[in-house]
Each structure stands twice: as structure tokens, then as C-alpha cells.
C-alpha positions as CSV (number, residue, x, y, z in Angstrom):
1,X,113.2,112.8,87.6
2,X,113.1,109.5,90.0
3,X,111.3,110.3,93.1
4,X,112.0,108.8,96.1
5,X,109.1,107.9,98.2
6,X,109.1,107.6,102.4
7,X,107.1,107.8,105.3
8,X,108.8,110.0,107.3
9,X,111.7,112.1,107.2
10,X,113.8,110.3,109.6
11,X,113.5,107.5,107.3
12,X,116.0,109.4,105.2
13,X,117.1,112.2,106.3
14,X,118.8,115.3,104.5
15,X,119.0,115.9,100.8
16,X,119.1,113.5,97.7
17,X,121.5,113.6,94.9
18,X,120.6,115.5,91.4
19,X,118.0,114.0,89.6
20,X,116.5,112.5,92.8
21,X,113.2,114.2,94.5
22,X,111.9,113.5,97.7
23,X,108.4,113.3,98.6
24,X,107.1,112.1,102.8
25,X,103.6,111.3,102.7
26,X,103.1,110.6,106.1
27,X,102.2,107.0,107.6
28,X,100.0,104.5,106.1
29,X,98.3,103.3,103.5
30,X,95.5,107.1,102.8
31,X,97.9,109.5,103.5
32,X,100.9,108.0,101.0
33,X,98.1,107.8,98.4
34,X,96.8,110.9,98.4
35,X,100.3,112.3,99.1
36,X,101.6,110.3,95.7
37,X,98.3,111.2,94.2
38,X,98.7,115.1,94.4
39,X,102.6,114.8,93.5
40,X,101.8,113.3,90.3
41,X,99.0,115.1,89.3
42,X,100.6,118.4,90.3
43,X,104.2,118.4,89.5
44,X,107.1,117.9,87.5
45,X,106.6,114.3,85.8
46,X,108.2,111.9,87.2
47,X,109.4,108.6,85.5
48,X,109.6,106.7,88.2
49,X,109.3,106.3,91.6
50,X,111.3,104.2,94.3
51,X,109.8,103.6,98.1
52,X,112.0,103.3,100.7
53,X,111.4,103.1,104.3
54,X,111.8,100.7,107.5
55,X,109.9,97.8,107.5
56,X,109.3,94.5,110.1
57,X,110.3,91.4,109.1
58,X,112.3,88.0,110.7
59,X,115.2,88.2,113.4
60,X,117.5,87.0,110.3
61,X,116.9,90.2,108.3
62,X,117.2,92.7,111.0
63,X,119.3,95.0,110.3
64,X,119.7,94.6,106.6
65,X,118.3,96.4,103.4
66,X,116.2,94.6,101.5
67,X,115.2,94.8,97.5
68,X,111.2,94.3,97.7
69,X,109.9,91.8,94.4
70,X,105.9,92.5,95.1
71,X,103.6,93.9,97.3
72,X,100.5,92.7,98.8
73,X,97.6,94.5,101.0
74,X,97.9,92.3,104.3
75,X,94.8,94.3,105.3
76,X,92.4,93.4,102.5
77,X,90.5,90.3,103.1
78,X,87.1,89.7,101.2
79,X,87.3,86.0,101.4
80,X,83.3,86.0,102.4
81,X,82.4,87.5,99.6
82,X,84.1,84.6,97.2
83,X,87.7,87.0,96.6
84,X,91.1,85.5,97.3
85,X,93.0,86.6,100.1
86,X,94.7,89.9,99.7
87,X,92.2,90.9,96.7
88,X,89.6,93.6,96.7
89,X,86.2,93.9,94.8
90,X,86.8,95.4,90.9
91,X,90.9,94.3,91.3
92,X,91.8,91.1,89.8
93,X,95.0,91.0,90.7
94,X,96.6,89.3,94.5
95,X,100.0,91.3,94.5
96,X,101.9,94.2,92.6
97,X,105.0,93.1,91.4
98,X,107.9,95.6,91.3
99,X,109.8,97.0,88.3
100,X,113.4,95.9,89.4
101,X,114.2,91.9,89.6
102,X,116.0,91.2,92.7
103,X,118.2,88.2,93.8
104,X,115.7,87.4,96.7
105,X,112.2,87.3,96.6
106,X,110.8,89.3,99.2
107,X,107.0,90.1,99.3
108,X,106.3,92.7,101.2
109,X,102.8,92.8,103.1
110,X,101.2,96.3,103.4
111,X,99.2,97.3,106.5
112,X,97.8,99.9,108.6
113,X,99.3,98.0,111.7
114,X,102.2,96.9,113.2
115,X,102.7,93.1,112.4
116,X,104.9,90.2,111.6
117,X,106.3,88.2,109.0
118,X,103.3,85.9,107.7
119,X,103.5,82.7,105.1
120,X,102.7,84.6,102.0
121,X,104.9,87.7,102.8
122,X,108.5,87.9,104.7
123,X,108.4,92.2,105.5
124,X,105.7,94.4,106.3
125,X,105.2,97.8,106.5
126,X,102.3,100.3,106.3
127,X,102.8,102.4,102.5
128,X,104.6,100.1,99.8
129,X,101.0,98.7,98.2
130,X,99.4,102.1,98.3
131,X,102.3,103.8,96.5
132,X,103.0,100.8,93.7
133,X,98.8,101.1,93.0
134,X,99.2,104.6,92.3
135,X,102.3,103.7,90.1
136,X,100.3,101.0,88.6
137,X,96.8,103.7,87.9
138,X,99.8,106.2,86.5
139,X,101.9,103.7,84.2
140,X,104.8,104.6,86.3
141,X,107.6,102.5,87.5
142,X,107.7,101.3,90.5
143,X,110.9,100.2,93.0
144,X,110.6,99.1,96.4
145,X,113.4,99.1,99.2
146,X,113.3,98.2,102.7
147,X,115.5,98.8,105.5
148,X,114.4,95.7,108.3
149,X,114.3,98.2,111.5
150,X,112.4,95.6,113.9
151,X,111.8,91.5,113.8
152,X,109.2,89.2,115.0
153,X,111.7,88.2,117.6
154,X,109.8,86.9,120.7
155,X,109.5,89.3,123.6
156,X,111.4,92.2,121.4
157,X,109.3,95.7,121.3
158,X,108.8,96.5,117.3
159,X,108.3,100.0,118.5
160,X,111.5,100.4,120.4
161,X,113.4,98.5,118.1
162,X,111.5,101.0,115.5
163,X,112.3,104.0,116.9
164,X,116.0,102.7,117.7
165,X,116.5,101.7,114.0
166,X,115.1,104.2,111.8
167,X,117.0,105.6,110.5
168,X,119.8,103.4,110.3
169,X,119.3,102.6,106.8
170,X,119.5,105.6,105.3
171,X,122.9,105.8,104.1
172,X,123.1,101.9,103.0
173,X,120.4,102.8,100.9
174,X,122.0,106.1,99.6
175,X,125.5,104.1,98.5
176,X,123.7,101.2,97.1
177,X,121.0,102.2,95.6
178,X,121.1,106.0,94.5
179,X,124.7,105.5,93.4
180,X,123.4,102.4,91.6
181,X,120.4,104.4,89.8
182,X,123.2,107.2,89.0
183,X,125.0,104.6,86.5
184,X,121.9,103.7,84.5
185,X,121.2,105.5,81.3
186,X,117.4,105.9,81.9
187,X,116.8,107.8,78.2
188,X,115.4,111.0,78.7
């Protein structure tokens, strides 16, 4: 089974095709890990595991589903304590990168905040680097997808634009990528 991951249910509303589960684990970066936690621990296996959701990024990709390459935790910064940016004591890694190879490189910066595109990531979002951690700590595969709801436009309201947009991408990202997953012989 490939479960689909999101926030919330407006994200995606309404049921998935066969073979596809949904799990909503609630905003940020605790409650989708405990939510993925307890799934995986508790249910049918799952081999593997695709997040979708809206995301913020620039004025240019508003609007548009994006294929997410890695994901970094825009929160963590223990630079005082001699750790690279994005990198937290006992990990030795900056970023997560995801299973599928994309054409564009999109990192995708995980917070428990509203933000903006930054130099080391283009989207951001509140869930993605929770969820592929868990993936990583299960030895599951991991997919990210990102439907671009609100930009760093200047004087634009993310949450407006948020609340207007999200749940535009939910059928963009059931035609292209469900019915994409559908032709793949995963073998088992």
C-alpha cells in the first residue's frame, strides 16, 4: 500500500484510488510525526509513503505543483554549538533527499512557521522533514509533492492566499501523480 500523507483534509479532499491510503496528521512538524509514527507502527505496512500538501514559495511558482528533491528543517539552527545550519546534535546529515528524481530541484524548507523562500530552499511548509525522518528511521520510501498555494509576493497575505488556494491542487495532483504511480509495477 502507498500512503498518501497531508496536513489537512482540505489539502485533498475525498477518497484515493485503490491501493492508495490516506493518512491527516494535523499541522506541523510533532503532530505529523507522531501521526506517521503510530500509522506505521500500528497498521497495514506500507511501502511507501508520498506527502502532499500546500506549500509557500516565489510569485513564479504560485499556482503550480511542484516535485520536492530534498528536505531541510528551516527551524533547526545549532550553529553555536559548532553544527551546520539546518543540522541537529546526534544527525549528521543537512537535508533528506527524496526517493523520486525530479526535473527541478526544489528543496523544500520545513518549519513550524509561516515563511518565505530562503537561499538554500525555494518552498516551505510545516510537515515534509518530519514525515521523510520517520521514512528515513523506518527504511521507507519517501516522495514529496507540493502544491505552491501562497508566494513571498510583497504586500500579498500568505494566509489569505492560503486559505484561497488550498485546495486547488488537489486534483492536479490526483491526475499526475496517482495516475502516474498507478502505471508503475512496484513488485509486491
Amino acid at each position: 500500500m502507498i500512503l498518501v500523507v497531508i496536513a489537512l483534509e482540505e489539502e485533498l479532499p475525498g477518497t484515493l484510488p485503490s491501493g492508495y491510503k490516506k493518512l491527516i496528521t494535523g499541522v506541523g512538524k510533532i503532530n505529523a510525526s507522531i501521526a506517521l509514527t503510530r500509522e506505521l507502527c500500528y497498521n497495514s505496512p506500507v511501502h511507501k509513503v508520498i506527502n502532499y500538501g500546500s506549500a509557500g514559495g516565489s510569485a513564479e511558482l504560485k499556482g503550480k505543483l511542484v516535485g520536492v528533491s530534498a528536505v531541510i528543517e528551516r527551524d533547526m539552527d545549532c550553529t553555536p554549538l559548532g553544527l551546520p545550519l539546518y543540522v541537529s546534535p546526534g544527525d549528521e546529515e543537512q537535508m533528506i533527499v527524496c526517493q523520486t528524481k525530479h526535473d527541478s530541484l526544489f528543496v523544500c524548507g520545513t518549519g513550524d512557521s509561516f515563511s518565505v523562500p530562503h537561499i538554500n530552499y525555494q518552498i516551505c511548509e510545516m510537515e515534509a522533514y518530519a514525515l521523510a525522518k520517520v521514512c528515513y528511521k523506518f527504511n521507507i520510501p519517501f516522495d514529496c509533492y507540493k502544491y505552491i498555494s501562497d508566494s513571498d509576493a510583497d504586500g500579498e497575505d500568505q494566509g489569505r492566499e492560503w486559505h484561497e488556494n488550498v485546495s486547488k491542487g488537489a486534483d492536479l495532483f490526483r491526475n499526475k501523480i496517482l495516475t502516474k504511480q498507478d502505471q508503475f509495477s512496484f513488485g509486491w
